[in-house]
C-alpha positions as CSV (number, residue, x, y, z in Angstrom):
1,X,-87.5,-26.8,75.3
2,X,-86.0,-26.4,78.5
3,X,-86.0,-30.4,78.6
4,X,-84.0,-30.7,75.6
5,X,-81.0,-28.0,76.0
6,X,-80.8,-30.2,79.2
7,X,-80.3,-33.4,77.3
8,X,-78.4,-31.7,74.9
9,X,-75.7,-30.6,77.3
10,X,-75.7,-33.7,79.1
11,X,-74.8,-35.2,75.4
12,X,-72.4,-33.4,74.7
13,X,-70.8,-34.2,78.1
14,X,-71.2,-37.7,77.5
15,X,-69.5,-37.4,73.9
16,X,-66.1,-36.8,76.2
17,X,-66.4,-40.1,77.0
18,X,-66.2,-41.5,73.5
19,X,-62.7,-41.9,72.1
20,X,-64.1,-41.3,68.9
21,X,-66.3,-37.9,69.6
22,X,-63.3,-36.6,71.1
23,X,-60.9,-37.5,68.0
24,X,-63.9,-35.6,66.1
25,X,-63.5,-32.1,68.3
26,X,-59.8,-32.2,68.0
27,X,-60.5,-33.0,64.2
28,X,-62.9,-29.9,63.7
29,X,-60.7,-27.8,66.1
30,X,-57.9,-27.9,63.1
31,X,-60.3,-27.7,60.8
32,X,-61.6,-24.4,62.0
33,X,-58.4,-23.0,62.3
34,X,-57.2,-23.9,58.7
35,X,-60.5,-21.9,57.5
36,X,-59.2,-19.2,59.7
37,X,-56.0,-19.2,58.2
38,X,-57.2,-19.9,54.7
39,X,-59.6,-16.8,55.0
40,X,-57.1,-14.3,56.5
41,X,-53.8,-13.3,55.1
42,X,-53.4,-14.9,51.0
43,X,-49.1,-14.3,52.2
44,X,-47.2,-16.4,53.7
45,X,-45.9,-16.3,57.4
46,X,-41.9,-16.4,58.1
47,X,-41.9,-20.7,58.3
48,X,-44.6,-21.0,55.6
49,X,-42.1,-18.4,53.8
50,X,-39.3,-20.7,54.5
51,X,-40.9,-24.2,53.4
52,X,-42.1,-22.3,50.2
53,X,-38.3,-21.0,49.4
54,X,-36.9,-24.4,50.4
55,X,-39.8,-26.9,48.8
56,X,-38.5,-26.4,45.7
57,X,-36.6,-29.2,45.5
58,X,-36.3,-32.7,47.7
59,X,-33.0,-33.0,48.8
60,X,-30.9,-34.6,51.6
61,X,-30.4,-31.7,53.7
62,X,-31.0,-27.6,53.2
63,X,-29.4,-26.1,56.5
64,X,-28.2,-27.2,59.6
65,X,-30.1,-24.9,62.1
66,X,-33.4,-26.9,60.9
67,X,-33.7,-30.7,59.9
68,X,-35.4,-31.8,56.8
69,X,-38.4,-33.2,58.0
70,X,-40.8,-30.3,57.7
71,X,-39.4,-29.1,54.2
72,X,-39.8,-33.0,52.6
73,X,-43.3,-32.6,53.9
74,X,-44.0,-29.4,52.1
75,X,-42.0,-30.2,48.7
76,X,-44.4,-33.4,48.9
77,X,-47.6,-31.1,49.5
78,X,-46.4,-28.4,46.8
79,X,-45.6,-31.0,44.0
80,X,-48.7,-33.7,44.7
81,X,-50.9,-30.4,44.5
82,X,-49.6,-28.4,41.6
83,X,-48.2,-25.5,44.0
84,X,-51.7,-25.2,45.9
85,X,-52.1,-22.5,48.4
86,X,-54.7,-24.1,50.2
87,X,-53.2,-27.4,50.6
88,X,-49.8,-26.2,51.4
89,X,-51.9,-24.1,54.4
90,X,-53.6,-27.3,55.0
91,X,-50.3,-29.1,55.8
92,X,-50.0,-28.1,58.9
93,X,-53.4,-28.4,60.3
94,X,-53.4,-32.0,59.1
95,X,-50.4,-32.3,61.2
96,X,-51.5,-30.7,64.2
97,X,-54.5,-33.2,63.7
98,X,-52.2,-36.0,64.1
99,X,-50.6,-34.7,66.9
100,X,-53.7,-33.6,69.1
101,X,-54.5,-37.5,68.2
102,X,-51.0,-39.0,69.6
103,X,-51.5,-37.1,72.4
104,X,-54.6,-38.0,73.4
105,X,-53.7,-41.6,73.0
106,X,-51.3,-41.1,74.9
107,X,-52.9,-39.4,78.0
108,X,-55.5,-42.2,77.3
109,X,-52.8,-45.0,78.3
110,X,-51.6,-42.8,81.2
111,X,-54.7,-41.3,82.7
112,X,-56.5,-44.4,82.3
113,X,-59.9,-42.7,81.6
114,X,-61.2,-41.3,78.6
115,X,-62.8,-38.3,79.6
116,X,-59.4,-37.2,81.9
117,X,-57.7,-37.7,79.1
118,X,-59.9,-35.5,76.6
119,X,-59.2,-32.7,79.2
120,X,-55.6,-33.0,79.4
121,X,-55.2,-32.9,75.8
122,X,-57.9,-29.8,75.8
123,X,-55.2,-28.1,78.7
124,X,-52.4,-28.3,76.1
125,X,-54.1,-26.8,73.9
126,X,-55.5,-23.7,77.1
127,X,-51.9,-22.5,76.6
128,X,-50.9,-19.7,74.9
129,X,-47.4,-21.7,73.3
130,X,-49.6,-24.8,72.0
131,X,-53.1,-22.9,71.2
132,X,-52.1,-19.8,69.9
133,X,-48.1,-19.8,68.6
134,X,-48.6,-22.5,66.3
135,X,-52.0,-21.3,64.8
136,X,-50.2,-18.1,63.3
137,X,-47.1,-19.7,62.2
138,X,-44.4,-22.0,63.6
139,X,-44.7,-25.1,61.2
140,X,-41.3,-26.5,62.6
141,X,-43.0,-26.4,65.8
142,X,-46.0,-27.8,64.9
143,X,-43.9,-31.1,63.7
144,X,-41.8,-31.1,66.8
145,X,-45.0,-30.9,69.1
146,X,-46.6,-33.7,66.5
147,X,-43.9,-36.3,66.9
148,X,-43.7,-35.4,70.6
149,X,-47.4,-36.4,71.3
150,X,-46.6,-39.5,69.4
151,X,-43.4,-40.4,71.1
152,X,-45.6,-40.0,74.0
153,X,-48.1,-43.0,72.9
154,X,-45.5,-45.1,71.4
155,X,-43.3,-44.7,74.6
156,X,-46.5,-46.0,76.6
157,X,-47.7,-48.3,74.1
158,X,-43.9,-49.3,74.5
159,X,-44.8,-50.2,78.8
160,X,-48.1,-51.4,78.3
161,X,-48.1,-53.6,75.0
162,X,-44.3,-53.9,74.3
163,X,-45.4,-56.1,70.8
164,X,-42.9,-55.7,67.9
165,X,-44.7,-53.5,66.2
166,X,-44.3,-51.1,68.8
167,X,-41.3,-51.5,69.0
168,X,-40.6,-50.8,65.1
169,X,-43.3,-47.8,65.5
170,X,-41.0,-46.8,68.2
171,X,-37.9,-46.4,65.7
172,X,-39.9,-44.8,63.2
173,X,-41.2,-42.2,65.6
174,X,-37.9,-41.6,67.1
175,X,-36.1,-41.5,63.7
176,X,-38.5,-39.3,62.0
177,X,-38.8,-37.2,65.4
178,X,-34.9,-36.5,65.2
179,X,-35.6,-35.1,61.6
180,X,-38.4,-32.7,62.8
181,X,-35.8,-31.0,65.1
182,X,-32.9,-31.7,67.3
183,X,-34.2,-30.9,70.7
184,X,-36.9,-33.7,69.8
185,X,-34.0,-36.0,71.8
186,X,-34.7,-34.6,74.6
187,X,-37.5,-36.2,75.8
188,X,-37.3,-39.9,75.1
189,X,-33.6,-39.5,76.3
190,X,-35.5,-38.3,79.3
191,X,-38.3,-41.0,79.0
192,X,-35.5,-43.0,79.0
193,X,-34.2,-42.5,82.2
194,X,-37.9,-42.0,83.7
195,X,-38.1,-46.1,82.9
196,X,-34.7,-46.8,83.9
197,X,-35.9,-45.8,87.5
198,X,-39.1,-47.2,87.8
199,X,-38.8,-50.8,88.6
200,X,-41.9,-52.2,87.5
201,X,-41.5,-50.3,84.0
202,X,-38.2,-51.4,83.7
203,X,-38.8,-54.9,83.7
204,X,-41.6,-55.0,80.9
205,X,-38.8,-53.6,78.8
206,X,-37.7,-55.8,76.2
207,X,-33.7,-55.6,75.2
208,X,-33.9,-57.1,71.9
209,X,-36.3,-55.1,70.1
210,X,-35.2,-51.9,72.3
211,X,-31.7,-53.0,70.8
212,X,-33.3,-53.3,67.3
213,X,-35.5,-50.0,67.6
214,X,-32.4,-47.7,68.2
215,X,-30.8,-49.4,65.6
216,X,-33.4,-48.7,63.0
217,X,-33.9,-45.1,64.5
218,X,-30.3,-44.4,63.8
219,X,-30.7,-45.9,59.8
220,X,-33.1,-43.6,59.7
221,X,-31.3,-40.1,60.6
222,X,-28.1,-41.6,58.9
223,X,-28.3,-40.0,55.3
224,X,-29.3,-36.7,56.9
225,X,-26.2,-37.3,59.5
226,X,-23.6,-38.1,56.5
227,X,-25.0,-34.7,54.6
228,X,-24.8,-33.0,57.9
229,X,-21.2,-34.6,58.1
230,X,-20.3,-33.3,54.3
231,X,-21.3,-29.8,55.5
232,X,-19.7,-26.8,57.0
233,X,-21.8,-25.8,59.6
234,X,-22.2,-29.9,60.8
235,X,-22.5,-30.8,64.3
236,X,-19.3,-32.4,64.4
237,X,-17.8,-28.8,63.3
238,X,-19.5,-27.5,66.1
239,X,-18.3,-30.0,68.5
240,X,-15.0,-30.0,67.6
241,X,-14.9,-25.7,67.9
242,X,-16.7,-26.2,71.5
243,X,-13.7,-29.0,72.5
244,X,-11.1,-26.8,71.5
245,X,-12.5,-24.2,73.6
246,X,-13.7,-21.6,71.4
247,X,-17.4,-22.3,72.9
248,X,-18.9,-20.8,75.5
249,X,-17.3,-18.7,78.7
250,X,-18.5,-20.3,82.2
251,X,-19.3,-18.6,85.1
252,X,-21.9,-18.8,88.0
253,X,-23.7,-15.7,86.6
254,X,-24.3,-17.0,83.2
255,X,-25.3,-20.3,84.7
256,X,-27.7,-18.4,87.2
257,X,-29.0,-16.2,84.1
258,X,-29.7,-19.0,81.9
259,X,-31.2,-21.5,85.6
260,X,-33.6,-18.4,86.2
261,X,-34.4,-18.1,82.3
262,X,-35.2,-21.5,81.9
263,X,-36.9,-22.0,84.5
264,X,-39.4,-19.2,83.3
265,X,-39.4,-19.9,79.8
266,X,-41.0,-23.5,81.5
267,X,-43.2,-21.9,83.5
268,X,-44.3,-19.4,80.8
269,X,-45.1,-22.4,78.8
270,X,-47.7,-24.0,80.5
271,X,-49.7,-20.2,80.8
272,X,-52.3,-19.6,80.9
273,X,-53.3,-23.5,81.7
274,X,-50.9,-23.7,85.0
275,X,-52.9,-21.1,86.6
276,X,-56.3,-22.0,86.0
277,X,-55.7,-25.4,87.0
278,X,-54.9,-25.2,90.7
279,X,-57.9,-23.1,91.0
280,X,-60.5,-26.0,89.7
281,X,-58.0,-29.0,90.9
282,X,-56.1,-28.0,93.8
283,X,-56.6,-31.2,95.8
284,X,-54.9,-32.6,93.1
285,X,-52.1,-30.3,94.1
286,X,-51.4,-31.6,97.4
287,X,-49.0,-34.9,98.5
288,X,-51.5,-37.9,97.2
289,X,-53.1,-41.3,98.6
290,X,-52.0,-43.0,96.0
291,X,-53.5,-47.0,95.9
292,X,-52.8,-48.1,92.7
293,X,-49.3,-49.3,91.8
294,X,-49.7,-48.6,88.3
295,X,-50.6,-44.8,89.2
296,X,-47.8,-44.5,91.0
297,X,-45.2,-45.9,88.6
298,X,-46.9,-43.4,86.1
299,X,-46.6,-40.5,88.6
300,X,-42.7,-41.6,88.9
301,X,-42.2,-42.4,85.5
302,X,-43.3,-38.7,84.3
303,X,-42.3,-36.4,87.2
304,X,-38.9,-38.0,86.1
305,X,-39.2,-37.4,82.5
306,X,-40.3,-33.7,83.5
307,X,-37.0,-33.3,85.7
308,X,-34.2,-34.8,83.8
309,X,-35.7,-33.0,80.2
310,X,-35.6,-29.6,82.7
311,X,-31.9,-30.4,83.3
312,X,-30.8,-31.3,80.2
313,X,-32.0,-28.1,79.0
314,X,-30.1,-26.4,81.4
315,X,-26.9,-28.0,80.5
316,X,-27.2,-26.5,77.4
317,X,-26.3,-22.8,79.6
318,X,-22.9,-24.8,79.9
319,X,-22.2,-27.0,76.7
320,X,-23.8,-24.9,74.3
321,X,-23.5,-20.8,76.1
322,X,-27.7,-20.7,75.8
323,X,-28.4,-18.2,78.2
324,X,-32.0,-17.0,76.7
325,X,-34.9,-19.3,76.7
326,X,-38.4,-19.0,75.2
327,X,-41.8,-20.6,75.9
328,X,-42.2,-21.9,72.7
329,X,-38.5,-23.8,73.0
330,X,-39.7,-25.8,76.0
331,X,-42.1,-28.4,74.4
332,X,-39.4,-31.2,74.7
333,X,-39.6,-30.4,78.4
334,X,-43.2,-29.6,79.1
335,X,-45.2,-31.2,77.0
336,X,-45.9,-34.2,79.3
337,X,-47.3,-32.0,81.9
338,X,-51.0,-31.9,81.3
339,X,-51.0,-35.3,80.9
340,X,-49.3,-35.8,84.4
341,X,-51.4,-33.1,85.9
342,X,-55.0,-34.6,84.8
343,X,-53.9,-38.0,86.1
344,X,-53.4,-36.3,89.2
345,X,-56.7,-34.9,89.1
346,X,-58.2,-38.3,88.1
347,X,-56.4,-39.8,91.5
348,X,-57.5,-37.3,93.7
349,X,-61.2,-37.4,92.3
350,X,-62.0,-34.9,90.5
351,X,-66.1,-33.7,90.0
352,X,-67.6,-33.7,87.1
353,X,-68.4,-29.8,88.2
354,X,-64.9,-28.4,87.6
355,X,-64.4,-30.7,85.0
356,X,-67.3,-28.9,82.9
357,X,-65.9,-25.8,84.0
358,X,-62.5,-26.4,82.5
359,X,-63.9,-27.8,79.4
360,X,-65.6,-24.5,78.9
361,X,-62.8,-22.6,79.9
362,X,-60.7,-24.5,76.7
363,X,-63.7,-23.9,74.5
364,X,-63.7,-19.8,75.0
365,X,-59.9,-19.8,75.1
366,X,-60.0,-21.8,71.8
367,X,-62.9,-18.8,70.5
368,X,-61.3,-16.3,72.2
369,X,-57.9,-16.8,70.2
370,X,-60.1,-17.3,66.3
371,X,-61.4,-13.6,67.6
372,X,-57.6,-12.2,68.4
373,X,-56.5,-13.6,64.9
374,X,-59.3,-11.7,63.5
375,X,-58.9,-8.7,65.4
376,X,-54.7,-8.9,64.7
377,X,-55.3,-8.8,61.2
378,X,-57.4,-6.4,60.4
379,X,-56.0,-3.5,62.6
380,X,-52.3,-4.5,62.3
381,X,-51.4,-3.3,58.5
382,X,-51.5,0.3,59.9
383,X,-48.7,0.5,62.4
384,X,-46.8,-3.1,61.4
385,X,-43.1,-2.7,60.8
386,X,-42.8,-7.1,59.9
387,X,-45.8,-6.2,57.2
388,X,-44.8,-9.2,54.8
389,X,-48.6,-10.5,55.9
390,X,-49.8,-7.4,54.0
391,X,-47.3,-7.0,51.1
392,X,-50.1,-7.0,47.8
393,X,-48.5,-9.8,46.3
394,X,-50.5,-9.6,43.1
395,X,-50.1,-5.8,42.6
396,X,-46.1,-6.2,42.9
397,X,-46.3,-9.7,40.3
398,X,-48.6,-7.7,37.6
399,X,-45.6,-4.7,38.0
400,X,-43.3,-6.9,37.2
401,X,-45.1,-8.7,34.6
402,X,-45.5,-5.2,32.8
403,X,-41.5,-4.9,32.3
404,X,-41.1,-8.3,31.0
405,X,-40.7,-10.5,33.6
406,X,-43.5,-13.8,33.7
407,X,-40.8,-16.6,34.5
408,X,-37.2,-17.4,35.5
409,X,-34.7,-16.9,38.4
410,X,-36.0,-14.3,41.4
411,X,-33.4,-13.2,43.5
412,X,-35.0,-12.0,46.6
413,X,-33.1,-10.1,49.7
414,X,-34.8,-11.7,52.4
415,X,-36.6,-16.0,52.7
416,X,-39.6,-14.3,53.2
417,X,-40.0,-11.9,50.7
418,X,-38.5,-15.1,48.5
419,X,-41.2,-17.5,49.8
420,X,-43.7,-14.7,49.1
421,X,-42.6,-14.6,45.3
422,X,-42.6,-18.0,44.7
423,X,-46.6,-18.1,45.7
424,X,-47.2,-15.1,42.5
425,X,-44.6,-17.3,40.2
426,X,-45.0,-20.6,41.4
427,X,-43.0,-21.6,38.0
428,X,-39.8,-19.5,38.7
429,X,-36.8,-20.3,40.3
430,X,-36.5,-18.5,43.2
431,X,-33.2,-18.2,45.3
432,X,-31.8,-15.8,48.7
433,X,-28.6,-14.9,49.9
434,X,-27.0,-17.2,52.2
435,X,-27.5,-20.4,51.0
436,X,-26.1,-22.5,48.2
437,X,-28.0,-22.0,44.9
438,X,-28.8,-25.4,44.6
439,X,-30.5,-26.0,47.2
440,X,-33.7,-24.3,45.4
441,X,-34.0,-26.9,42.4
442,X,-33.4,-27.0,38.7
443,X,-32.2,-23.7,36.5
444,X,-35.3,-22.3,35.0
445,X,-35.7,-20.8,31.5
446,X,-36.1,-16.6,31.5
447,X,-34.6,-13.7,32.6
448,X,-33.3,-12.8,36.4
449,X,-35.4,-10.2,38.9
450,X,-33.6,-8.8,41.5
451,X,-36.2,-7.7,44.3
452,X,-35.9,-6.1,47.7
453,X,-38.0,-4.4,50.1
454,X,-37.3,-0.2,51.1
455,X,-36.8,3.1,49.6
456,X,-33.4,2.2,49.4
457,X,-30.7,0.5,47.2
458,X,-29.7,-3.3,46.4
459,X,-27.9,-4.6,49.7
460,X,-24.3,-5.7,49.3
461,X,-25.1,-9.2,50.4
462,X,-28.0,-9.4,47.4
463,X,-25.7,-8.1,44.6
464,X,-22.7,-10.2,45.8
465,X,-24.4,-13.2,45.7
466,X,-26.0,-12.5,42.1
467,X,-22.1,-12.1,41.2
468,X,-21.0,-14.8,43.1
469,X,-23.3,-17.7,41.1
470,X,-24.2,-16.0,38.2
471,X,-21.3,-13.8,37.2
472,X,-23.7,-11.1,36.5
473,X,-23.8,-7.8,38.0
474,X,-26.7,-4.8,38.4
475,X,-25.0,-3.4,35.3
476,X,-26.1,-5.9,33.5
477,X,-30.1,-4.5,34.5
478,X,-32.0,-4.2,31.2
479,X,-34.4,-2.1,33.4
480,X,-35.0,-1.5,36.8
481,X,-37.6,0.7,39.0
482,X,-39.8,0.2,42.5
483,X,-43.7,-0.5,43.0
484,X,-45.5,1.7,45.9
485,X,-48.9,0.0,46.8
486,X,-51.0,0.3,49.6
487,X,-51.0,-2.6,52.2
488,X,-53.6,-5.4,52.3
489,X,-56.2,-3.6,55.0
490,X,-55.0,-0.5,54.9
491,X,-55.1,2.2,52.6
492,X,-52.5,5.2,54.0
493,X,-50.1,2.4,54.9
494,X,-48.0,1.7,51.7
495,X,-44.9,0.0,51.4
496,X,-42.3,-0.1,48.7
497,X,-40.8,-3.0,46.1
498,X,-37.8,-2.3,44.3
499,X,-36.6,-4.8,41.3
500,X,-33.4,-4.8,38.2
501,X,-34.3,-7.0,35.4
502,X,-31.9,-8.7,33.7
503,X,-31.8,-9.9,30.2
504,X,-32.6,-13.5,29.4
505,X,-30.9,-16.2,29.8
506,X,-27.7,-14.6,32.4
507,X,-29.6,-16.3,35.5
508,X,-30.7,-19.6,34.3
509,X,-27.3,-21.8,34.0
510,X,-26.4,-22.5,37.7
């Protein structure tokens, strides 16, 4: 027995070798963590909340502050799938998937070594930014961090390979990673220059289809540029108010602020991977004998890419008056650094000792954050004051389906209470303050429900807007009230839904 829990380890050890066992961990590692998610909370987080609201239509463009990408995805999901909960979860997990995938291609093309490579990937996710943030919400993030990783293997694919379909793979990726989010520029603007400075990299670059790539990149983000263009809060409005002065207020303590900010928001990203890994690699640490021409240009090409993405952030203290800076809005920046730390370790020759060690350091991170959502979720409901997780859905839709209301136009105060009322009446339109009305599809047939959250009245922003595109005010309510139920998980912790009904057919013509 002994003899085989031997051979078993030593297996499983050699399946880290295999491109295609490790592609099967990082498979079931998503997998897991959609059951997790499918099995905890039936609501919807704040950016599942969002891409409900907003997946109610395909358009061009639904607000500046976030790109389209993500919401095309989701109105795709929602409409193939008739509205399903568990494939819209799904969604992002696939994603993920996809991502852990790029990356590990990618570190495979650095790193040079499969196993190395498995480990760098498993350090990204032996963070708390990458391998617990984006498992309870952040599905923005999860498509920025997605078409990172593969900007990552295209850019090398770009070095090693250079054929033309890399090349068009390479304007697909940067195209599409433009649309995921903004910052996504960042980094192969930084790659960029990373090339530009290595010699030997440089040369294997090809003009033409480099030409050609940006060129279809650019075709690619052009009919979201023109709708940005056509809409107020464009970033040539905000361009033009920062050149005529109105931006942001310099000074050497802001710029200090935001240096010493950023600079921990970078650190903070890499935690609690960064400290761990000097402890099992810290030869890999120290000034290198490096032999191999290629491991240096790879050494040059990313400690580069690391530097110049660190500074273009930091401009942003003086161009854009961002003196805050979080973890999770340092991917564009940090994401290379595993990759660049575990070539490193490779280089300095690392043992297959520490390297089991860290591998089982990943795994009972990985378990130790499935417990914590666990543990989060069923103790939370009693003192949460954010408690959309726990709002009972159903008990709040068979309320309102007592007074009259089974389909039309929702008008809810806040996206997430909206996105959360879109999952008990997947067939109604439902709309929020602050954005145009179109923006959240077709007029549908049926009477209005205003809904809000408190023991308190409508807001002046939620009646406003009902005036505003409907022409309809509360006195129009054929009847109105409030729902008290008990959170999910709890039962002393209730919370309060207030709603106006209004007649038929005063909702449904914008």
């Amino acid at each position: 027995m002994i003899a085989r829990a031997e051979r078993k380890r030593r297996d499983i050890w050699a399946d880290l070798a295999e491109p295609s066992s490790v592609i099967a961990f990082l498979v079931l590692y998503c997998a897991v963590h959609f059951l997790v998610r499918y099995l905890l909370s039936p609501n919807f987080t704040l950016d599942e909340s969002e891409q409900m609201l907003f997946g109610q239509s395909l358009q061009w463009g639904y607000r500046f502050r976030h790109p389209p990408l993500i919401t095309w995805l989701s109105w795709g999901t929602l409409s193939a799938t008739n509205n399903s909960r568990a494939a819209f979860f799904l969604l992002k997990y696939v994603i993920m998937a996809g991502g852990l995938a790029a990356y590990f291609a990618a570190a495979r093309l650095v790193i040079r070594d499969v196993r190395m490579a498995a480990l760098a990937t498993f350090g990204l996710l032996t963070t708390f930014v990458m391998g617990f943030l984006p498992l309870v919400d952040l599905m923005h993030t999860v498509l920025l961090a997605t078409m990172l990783a593969a900007f990552l293997w295209i850019g090398g694919r770009v070095i090693t390979k250079g054929s033309p379909r890399d090349y068009l793979l390479l304007a697909a990726i940067t195209g599409l990673g433009i649309l995921s989010k903004y910052v996504f520029l960042v980094l192969p603007v930084a790659f960029a220059i990373g090339v530009a400075l290595t010699p030997r990299f440089r040369a294997r670059i090809k003009i033409g289809p480099l030409m050609l790539a940006l060129i279809l990149a650019l075709a690619i983000v052009a009919p979201y540029a023109w709708w940005s263009y056509t809409h107020e809060y464009s970033l040539f409005t905000l361009a033009k108010t920062i050149t005529k002065g109105s931006g942001p207020e310099f000074s050497p303590v802001n710029w200090l602020i935001g240096a010493g900010d950023l600079v921990w928001a970078l650190i903070s990203f890499g935690l609690p991977f960064v400290v761990i890994f000097p402890f099992l690699y810290w030869p890999a640490c120290k000034k290198l004998a490096v032999t191999q021409e290629e491991d240096r240009d790879w050494l040059q090409l990313y400690e580069i890419t690391l530097i110049a993405g660190a500074l273009m952030m930091l401009a942003a203290v003086f161009f854009v008056g961002t003196e805050a800076f979080k973890a999770r809005w340092m991917h564009q920046v940090a994401m290379p650094l595993p990759i660049y730390l575990f070539l490193r370790a490779r280089i300095a020759g690392a043992n297959d000792r520490n390297n089991k060690i860290f591998a089982a350091i990943a795994l009972l991170f990985a378990l130790g954050v499935i417990g914590t959502q666990f543990g989060i979720y069923e103790t939370h409901a009693k003192s949460c004051k954010q408690c959309r997780e726990y709002w009972p859905m159903k008990t709040y839709a068979r309320a309102f389906q007592r007074v009259g209301f089974s389909q039309g136009t929702i008008l809810a105060e806040t996206y997430d209470l909206g996105g959360n009322l879109r999952g008990v009446f997947p067939q109604s339109r439902v709309v929020t303050p602050g954005y145009p009305v179109q923006v959240f599809g077709p007029p549908v047939p049926g009477p209005c429900l205003l809904v809000w959250e408190g023991d308190r009245p409508p807001s002046k922003g939620l009646t406003d807007y009902l005036t505003a595109n409907y022409g309809v005010t509360i006195k129009d309510a054929v009847t109105q009230g409030d729902v008290n139920a008990a959170l999910l998980t709890s039962k002393t912790h209730r919370n309060t839904m207030n709603y106006i009904l209004i007649q038929k057919g005063r909702c449904s013509g914008t």
